[in-house]
C-alpha positions in Angstrom: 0.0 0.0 0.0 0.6 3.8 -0.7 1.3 5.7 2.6 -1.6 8.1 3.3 1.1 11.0 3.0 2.6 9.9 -0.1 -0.9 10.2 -1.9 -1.8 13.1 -0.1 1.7 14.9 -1.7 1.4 13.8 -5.0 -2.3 15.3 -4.9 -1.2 18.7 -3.7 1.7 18.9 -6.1 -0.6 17.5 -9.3 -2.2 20.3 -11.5 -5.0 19.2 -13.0 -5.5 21.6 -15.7 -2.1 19.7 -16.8 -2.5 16.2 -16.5 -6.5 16.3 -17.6 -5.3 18.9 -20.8 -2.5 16.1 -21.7 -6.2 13.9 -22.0 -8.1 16.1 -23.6 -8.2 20.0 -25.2 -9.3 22.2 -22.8 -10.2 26.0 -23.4 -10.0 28.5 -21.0 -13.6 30.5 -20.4 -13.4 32.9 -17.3 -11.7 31.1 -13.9 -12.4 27.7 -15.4 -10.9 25.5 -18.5 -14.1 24.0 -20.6 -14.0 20.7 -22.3 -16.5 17.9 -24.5 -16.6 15.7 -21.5 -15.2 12.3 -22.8 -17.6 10.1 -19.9 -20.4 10.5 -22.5 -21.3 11.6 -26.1 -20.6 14.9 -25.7 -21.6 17.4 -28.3 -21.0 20.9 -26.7 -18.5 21.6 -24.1 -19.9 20.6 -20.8 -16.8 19.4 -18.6 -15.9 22.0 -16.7 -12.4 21.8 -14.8 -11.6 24.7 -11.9 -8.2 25.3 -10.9 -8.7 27.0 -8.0 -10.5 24.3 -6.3 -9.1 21.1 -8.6 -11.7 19.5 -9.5 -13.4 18.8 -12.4 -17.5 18.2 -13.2 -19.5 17.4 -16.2 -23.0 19.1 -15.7 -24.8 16.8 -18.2 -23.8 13.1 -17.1 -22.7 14.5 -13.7 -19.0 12.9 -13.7 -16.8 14.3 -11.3 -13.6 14.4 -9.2 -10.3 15.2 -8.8 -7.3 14.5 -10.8 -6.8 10.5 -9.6 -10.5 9.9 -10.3 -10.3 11.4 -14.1 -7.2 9.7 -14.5 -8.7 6.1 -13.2 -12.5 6.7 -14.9 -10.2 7.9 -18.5 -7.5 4.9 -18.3 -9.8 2.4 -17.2 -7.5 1.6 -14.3 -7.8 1.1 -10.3 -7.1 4.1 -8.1 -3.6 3.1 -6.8 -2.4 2.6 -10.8 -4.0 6.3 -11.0 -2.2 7.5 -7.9 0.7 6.2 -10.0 0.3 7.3 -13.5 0.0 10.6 -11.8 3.3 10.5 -9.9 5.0 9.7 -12.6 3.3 12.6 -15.5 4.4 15.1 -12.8 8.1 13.6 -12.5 7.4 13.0 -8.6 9.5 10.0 -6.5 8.7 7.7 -3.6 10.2 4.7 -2.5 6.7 3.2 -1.5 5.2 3.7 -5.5 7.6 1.8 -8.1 5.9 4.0 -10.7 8.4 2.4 -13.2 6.7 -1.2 -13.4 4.4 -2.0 -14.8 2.1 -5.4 -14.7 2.3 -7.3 -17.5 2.4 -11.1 -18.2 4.9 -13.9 -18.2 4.0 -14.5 -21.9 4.3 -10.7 -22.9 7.4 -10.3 -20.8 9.3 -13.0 -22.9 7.9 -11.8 -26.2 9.3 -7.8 -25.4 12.7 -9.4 -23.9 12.8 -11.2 -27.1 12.1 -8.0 -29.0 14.8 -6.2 -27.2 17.7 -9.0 -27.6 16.9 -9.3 -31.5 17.4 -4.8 -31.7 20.4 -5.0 -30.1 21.7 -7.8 -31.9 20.6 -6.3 -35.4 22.0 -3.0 -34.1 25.4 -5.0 -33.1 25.4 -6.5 -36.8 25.6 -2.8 -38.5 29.0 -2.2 -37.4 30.1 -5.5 -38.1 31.4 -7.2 -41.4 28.2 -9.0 -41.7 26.5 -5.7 -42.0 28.5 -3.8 -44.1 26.4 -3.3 -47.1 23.5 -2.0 -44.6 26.1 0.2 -42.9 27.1 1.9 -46.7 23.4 2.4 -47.6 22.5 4.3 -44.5 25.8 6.5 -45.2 24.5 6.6 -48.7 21.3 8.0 -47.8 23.3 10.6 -44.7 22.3 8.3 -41.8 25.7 9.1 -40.2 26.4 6.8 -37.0 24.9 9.6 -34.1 21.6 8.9 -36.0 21.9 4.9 -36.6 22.5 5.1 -32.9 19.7 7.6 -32.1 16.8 5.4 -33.4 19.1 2.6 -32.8 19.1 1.0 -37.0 20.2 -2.5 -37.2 20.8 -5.0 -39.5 19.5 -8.5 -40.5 21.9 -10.8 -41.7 21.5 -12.4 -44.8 21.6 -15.5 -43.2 18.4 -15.6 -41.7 19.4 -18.5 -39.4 21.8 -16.4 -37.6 19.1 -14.5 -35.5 17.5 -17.6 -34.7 20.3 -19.2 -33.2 21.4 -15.9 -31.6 18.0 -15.7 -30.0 17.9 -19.7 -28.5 21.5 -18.8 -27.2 19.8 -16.1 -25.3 17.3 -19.0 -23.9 14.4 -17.7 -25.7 12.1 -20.6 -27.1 11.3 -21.1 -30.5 7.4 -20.6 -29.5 8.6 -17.1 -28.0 10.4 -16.0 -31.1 7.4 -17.0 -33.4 5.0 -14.9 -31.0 7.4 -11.7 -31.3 6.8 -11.6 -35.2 10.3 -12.5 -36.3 10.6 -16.1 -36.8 9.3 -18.0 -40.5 9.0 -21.5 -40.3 10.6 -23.1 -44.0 9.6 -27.1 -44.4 11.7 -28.1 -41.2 14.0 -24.9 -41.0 13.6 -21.5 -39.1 14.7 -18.5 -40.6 14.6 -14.4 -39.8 11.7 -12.8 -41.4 13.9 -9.6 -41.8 17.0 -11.4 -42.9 18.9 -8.9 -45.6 17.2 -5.4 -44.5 17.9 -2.5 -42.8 16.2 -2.9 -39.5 14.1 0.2 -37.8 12.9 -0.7 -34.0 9.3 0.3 -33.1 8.8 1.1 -29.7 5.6 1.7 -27.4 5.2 4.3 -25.1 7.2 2.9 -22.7 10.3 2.7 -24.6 10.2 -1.5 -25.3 10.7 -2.5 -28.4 7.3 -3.9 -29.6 8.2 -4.8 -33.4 10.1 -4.1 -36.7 9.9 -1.8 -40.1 12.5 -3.4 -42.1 13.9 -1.9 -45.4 15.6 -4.2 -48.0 18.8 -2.4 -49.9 18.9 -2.9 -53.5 16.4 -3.5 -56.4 17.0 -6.7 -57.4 13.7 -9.0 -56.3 10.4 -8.0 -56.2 10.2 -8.3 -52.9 8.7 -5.6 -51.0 10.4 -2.5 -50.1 9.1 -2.3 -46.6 7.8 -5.5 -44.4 6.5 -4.8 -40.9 6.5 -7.7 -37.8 2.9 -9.0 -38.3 0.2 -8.8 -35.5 1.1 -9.8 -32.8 0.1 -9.7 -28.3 2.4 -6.4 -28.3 1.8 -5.5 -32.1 -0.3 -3.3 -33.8 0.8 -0.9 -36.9 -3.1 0.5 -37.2 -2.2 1.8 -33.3 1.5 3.0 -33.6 3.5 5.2 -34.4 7.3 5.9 -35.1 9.9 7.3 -33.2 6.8 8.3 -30.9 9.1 7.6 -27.7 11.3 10.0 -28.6 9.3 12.8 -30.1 6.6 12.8 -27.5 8.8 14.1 -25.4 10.7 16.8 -27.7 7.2 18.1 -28.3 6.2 18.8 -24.5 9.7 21.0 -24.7 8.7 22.5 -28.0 4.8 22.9 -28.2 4.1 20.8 -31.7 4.8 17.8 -32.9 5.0 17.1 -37.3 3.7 13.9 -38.6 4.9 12.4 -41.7 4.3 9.6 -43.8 7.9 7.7 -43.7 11.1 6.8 -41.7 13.2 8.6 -44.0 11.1 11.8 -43.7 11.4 11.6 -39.9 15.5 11.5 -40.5 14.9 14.6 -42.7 13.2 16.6 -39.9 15.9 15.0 -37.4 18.8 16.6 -39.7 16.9 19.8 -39.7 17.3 20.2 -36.1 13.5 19.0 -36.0 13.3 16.0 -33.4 9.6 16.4 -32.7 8.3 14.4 -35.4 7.2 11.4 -36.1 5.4 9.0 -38.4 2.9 6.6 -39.6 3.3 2.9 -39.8 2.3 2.4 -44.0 -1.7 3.2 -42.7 -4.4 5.5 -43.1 -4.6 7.8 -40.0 -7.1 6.1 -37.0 -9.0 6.9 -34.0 -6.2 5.0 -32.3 -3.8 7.1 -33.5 -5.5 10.3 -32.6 -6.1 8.8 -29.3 -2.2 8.5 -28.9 -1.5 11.7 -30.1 -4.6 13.8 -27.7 -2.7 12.7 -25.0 0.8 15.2 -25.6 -1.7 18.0 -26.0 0.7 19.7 -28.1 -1.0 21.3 -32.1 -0.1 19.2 -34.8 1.4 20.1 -37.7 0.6 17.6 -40.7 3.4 16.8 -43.4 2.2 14.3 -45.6 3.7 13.5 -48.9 2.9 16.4 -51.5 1.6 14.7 -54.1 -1.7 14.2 -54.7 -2.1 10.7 -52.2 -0.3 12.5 -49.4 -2.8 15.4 -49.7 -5.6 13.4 -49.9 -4.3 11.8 -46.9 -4.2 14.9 -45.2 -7.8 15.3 -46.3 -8.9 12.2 -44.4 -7.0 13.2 -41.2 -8.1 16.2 -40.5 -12.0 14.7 -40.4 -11.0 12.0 -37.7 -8.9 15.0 -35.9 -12.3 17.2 -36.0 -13.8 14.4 -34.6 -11.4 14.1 -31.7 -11.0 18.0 -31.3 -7.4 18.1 -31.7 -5.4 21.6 -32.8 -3.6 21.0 -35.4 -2.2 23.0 -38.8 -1.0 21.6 -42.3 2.1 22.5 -43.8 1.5 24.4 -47.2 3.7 22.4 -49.7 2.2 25.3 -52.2 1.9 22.8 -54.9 5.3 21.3 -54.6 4.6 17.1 -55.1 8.0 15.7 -53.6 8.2 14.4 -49.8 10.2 16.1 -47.3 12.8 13.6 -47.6 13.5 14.7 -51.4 13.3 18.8 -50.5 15.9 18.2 -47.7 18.0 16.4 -50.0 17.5 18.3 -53.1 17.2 21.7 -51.6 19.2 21.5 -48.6 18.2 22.1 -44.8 17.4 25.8 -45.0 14.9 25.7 -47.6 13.5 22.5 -46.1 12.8 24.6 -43.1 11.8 27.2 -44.9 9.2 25.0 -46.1 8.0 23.0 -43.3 7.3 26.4 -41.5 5.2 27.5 -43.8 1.6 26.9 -41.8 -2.2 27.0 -42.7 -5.7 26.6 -41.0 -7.7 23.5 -42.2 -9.9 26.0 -44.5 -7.4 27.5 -46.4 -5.9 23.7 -46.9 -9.4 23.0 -48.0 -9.4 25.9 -50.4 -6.4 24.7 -51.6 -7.1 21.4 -52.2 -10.2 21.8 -53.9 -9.1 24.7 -56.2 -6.8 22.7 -57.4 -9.1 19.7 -58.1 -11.9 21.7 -60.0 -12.4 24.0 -62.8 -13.7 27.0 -61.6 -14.4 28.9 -64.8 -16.9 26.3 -65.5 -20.3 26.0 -63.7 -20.4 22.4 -63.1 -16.7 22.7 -61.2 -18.1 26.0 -59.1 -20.7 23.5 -58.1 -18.8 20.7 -57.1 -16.1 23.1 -55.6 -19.0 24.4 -53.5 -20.6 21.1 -52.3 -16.8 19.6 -51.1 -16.0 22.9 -49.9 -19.3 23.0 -47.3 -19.2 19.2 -47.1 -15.6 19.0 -45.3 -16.2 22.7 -43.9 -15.1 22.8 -40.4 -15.7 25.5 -37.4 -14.2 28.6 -37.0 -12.7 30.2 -33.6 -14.1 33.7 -33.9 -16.4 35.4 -36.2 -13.8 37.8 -38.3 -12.3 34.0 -39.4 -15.9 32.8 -40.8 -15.8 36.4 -42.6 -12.7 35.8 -44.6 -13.2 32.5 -45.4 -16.5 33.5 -46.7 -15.1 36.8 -48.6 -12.1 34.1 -50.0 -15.2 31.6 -51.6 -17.2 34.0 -52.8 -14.6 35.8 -54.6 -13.5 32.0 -56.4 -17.2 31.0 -57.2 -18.3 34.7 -58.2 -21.2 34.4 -55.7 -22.5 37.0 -53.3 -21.8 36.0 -49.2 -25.1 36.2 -48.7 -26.1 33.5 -50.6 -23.2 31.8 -49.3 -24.3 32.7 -45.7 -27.4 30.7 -46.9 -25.4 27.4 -48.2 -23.5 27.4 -45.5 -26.1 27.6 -42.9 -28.0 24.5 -43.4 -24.4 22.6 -42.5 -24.3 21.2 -39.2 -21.0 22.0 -38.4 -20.4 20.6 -34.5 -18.0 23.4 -33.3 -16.9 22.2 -30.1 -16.4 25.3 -28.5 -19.9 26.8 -29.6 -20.4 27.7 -25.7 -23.9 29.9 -26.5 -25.8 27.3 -27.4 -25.0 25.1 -24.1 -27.7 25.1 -21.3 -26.6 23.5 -17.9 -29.9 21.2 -17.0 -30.9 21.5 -13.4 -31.8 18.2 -11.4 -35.1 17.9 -10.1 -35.0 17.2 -6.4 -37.8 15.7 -4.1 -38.5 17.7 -1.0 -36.8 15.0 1.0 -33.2 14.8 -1.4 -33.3 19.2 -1.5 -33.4 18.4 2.3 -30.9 16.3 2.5 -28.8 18.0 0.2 -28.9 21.3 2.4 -27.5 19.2 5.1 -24.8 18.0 3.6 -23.8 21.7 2.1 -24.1 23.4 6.0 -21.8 20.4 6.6 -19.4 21.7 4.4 -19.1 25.1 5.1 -19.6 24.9 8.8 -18.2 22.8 11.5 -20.8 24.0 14.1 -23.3 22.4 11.5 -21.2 18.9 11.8 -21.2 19.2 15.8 -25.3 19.6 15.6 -25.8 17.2 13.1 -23.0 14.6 14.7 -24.9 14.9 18.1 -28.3 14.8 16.9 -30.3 11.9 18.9 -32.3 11.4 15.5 -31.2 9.7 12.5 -30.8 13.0 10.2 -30.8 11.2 6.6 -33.3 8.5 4.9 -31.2 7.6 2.2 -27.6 6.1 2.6 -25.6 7.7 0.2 -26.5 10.7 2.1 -26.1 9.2 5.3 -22.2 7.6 4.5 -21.3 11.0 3.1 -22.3 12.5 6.3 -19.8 10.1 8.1 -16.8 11.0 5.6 -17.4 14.8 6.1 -17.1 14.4 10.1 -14.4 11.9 9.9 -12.6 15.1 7.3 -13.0 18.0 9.7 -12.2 16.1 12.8 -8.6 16.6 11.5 -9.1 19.6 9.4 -11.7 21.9 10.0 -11.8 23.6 6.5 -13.0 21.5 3.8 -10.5 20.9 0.7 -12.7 19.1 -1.6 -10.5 17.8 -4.1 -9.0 16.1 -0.8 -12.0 14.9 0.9 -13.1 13.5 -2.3 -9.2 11.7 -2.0 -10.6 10.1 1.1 -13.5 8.9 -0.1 -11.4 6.8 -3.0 -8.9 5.6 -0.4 -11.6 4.5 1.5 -13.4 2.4 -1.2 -16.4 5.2 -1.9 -17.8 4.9 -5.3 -18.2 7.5 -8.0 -22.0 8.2 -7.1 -20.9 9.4 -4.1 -17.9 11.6 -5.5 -20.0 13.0 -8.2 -22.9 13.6 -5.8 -20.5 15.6 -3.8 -19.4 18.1 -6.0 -22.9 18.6 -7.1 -23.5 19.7 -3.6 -20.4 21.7 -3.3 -21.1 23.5 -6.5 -25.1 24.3 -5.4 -25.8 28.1 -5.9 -27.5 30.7 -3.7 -27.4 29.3 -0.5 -27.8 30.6 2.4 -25.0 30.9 5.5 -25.5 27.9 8.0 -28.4 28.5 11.1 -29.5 26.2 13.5 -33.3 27.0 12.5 -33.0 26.5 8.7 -31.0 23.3 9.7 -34.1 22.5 12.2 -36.1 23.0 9.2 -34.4 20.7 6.9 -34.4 18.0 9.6 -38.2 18.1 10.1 -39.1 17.8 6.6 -36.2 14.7 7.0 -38.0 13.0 9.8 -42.0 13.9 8.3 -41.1 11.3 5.7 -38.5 9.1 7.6 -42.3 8.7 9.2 -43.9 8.1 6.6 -41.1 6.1 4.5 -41.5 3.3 7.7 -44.8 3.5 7.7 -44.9 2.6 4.7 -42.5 -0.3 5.3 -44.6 -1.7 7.8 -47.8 -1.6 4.9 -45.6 -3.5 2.3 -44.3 -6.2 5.4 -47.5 -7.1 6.2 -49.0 -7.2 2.6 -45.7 -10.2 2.6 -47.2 -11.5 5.5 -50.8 -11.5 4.5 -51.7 -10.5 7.3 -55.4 -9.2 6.7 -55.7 -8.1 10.6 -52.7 -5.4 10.1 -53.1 -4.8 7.0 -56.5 -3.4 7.4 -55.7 -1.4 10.6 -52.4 0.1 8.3 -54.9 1.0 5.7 -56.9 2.4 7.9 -54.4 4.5 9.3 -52.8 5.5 6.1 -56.6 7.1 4.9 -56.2 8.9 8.4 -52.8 10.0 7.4 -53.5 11.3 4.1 -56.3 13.3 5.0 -54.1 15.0 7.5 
């Protein structure tokens, strides 16, 4: 277990405008950051996230908490892995939390030791005899030897049965090298699947090698140029991407991160001076990757190939980074087709950077890319400039954007912005920031749960309203949620008497309280126009309590004896619940 004091420093050192924007974009509105809350299908922003008290609360599904409780709902995970993953996004150290390990299985734990033996073997190899032809060809394309070491390139013998019996010398079993995606099984022979290629580790977030991109070096099979490690327990290209463990962490230093389409454009950026970059696996763009990439919370800045695939590309990103609400800007290749590898090597580094700095918004790229794609002195191609134009529009930040954008269309299609106003409006464009249109939607309360409710808020603010309701010789709440939180607030403030509630709500998860109760807390902490604690409004509250504590065991004793079938009882209950209501 944790110590008490350990979790109770890392919570009072964790910001959680930081470690919940690292999850999600967060905008600043006012004292508060705004967010689409990601605990249900959120449409406008209705996450709200104070610093001053850090905490967080969606007013729609009514989520809640502090930073370990967003942390543990997002991930998935238990609250002690949450206590952890915190510690270790804020850089903090304990003895008592080994934030380092992690828990995986035997099975997985032989397949990634597997991985790591064959990367440093391969990587061995390149500076070897053996590999001397893969050694020239990375010279030959200015890899010098800081960079084979930097993203630690390897290579595969041509004798793929090298690996394998360098691999069984390191006691792993043939069944383990088959599961890590680098054995081939030949009649009754095992061979390396990369055997004769350039080798480029993939890693996961946690710096393990998880798989291989291998390149082969000359031209004379058909094979393919690039072969990846197949599926595998640790692998999956459609939910990686390279040199990721390196460039997430250049782009929390420098505030944007480029993605690209190949290896050899990432070694472009990386000669520029450009290590926060990386790029995609030989896929389209997924969910899976934006979900990776959401978490840095750092713009993006997209770099796809120039030519007309690459763009297009680009085109299908952006939708599925719309849909995620990532910032993000596209680099303006202003009709130049070649990939960033080529313009670093044919135009040399300051060009390149030149280049790559050059920035736009999604609707100028759309502009762009449509413009180029239709003939506007036709009708026909105004028309279907027009319909892609509004189909892939997206949402503008302020309203002197939407202007210019409009003034830019009209003067292409020779149409008035009016009339464009009037195309434009019947698209549903879901702008996640569009904060006039949200309403916050009140609960309804019965008399009984507003009562109760009121309790637990003079609770809060007062300890002479904990003393009174601690001593009462009445049972003050019906239901028990209400009850149990009762107990945690007097068991808080008989250590501290001012309330903190991002760390009673701490106590409540160390304790084993549920989420209800944490999100039912901060709806009571957050309740509006109240007024200061006194004994007679508290008096008040109790007596409404105790009218239907009455009536909720009378009512008990009805349904008990209808069990019983007791028609004696039941009829003198009846009659006494007639006398009741006509009371």
């Amino acid at each position: 277990m944790i110590p008490r004091e350990v979790i109770d420093d890392i919570l009072s050192k964790a910001d959680i405008v930081q470690i919940i924007g690292s999850y999600i974009n967060l905008v600043k509105r006012g004292n508060n950051y705004w967010a689409l809350c990601p605990f249900h299908n959120d449409r406008h922003p209705s996450l709200s996230v104070s610093p001053s008290k850090q905490i967080y609360s969606c007013f729609v599904c009514h989520e809640g908490g502090n930073v370990f409780t967003f942390v543990q709902n997002y991930e998935k995970i238990s609250y002690i892995d949450a206590v952890k993953k915190v510690a270790k996004m804020i850089g903090y150290s304990s003895p008592s939390l080994n934030v380092e390990q992690r828990r995986v299985d035997d099975a997985t734990k032989g397949i990634l030791s597997c991985l790591k033996d064959a990367n440093e073997f391969y990587h061995y190899v390149v500076f070897t005899e053996a590999g001397k032809h893969g050694y020239d060809y990375l010279q030959s394309r200015n890899i010098d030897n800081e960079m084979i070491n930097y993203f630690s390139l390897g290579f595969s013998p041509d004798n793929g049965d090298i690996t394998i019996r360098q691999l069984r010398g390191k006691n792993h079993s043939v069944d383990e090298i088959d599961q890590s995606g680098i054995l081939i099984r030949n009649a009754n022979t095992f061979s390396d699947r990369f055997q004769g290629r350039i080798t480029f580790p993939i890693y996961n977030e946690y710096s393990e090698v998880i798989g291989f991109s291998a390149r082969k070096i000359d031209n004379s099979s058909d094979d393919a140029k690039f072969i990846n490690s197949p599926a595998t327990k640790v692998f999956n290209k459609s939910a990686i991407l390279y040199n990721y463990q390196n460039a997430s962490k250049e782009a929390r230093r420098e505030g944007y991160i480029y993605i690209v389409e190949g290896f050899m454009d990432v070694f472009a950026f990386y000669r520029a001076g450009i290590k926060s970059c990386i790029a995609l696996m030989g896929t389209a763009f997924t969910s899976e990757h934006a979900k990776i990439l959401r978490r840095l919370n750092v713009p993006l800045r997209l770099c796809l190939d120039g030519d007309d695939a690459g763009q297009h590309g680009i085109l299908l990103m952006t939708k599925i980074l719309d849909e995620y609400h990532i910032s993000y800007q596209i680099v303006d290749y202003h009709g130049d087709k070649r990939d960033p590898d080529d313009i670093f090597n044919q135009d040399g580094k300051e060009k390149f950077i030149t280049l790559v700095s050059k920035l736009i918004k999604k609707n100028d790229f759309l502009i762009n890319y449509f413009t180029n794609r239709h003939d506007l002195s036709s009708i026909d191609g105004k028309k279907d400039f027009l319909d892609d134009v509004i189909k892939n529009y997206s949402s503008f930040s302020d309203d002197i954007e939407k202007k210019l954008f409009l003034s830019q269309v009209s003067s292409l299609v020779n149409l008035d912005i009016s009339s464009l106003k009037e195309l434009f409006k019947d698209k549903k464009v879901d702008d996640a920031f569009a904060f006039g249109d949200f309403r916050i939607k009140k609960q309804k309360l019965t008399k009984i749960e507003n009562s109760e409710q009121h309790l637990i808020r003079y609770m809060l603010q007062s300890m002479e309203a904990v003393e009174y309701i601690k001593e009462s010789s009445i049972p003050v709440f019906i239901d028990d949620i209400y009850n149990l939180l009762a107990k945690y607030i007097i068991e808080y403030k008989s250590e501290k008497p001012d309330i903190d509630i991002k760390d009673l709500i701490n106590l409540i998860q160390q304790t084993g309280g549920d989420q209800k109760m944490i999100n039912l807390l901060i709806s009571i902490s957050e309740m509006k126009d109240m007024s200061p604690y006194s004994r007679k409004s508290a008096d008040e509250y109790i007596d409404v309590i105790q009218k239907n504590l009455s009536d909720k065991e009378f009512l008990n004793q009805f349904e008990d004896a209808g069990k019983k079938q007791d028609p004696l009882l039941q009829a003198k209950l009846l009659d006494m619940r007639i006398k009741k209501k006509r009371q």
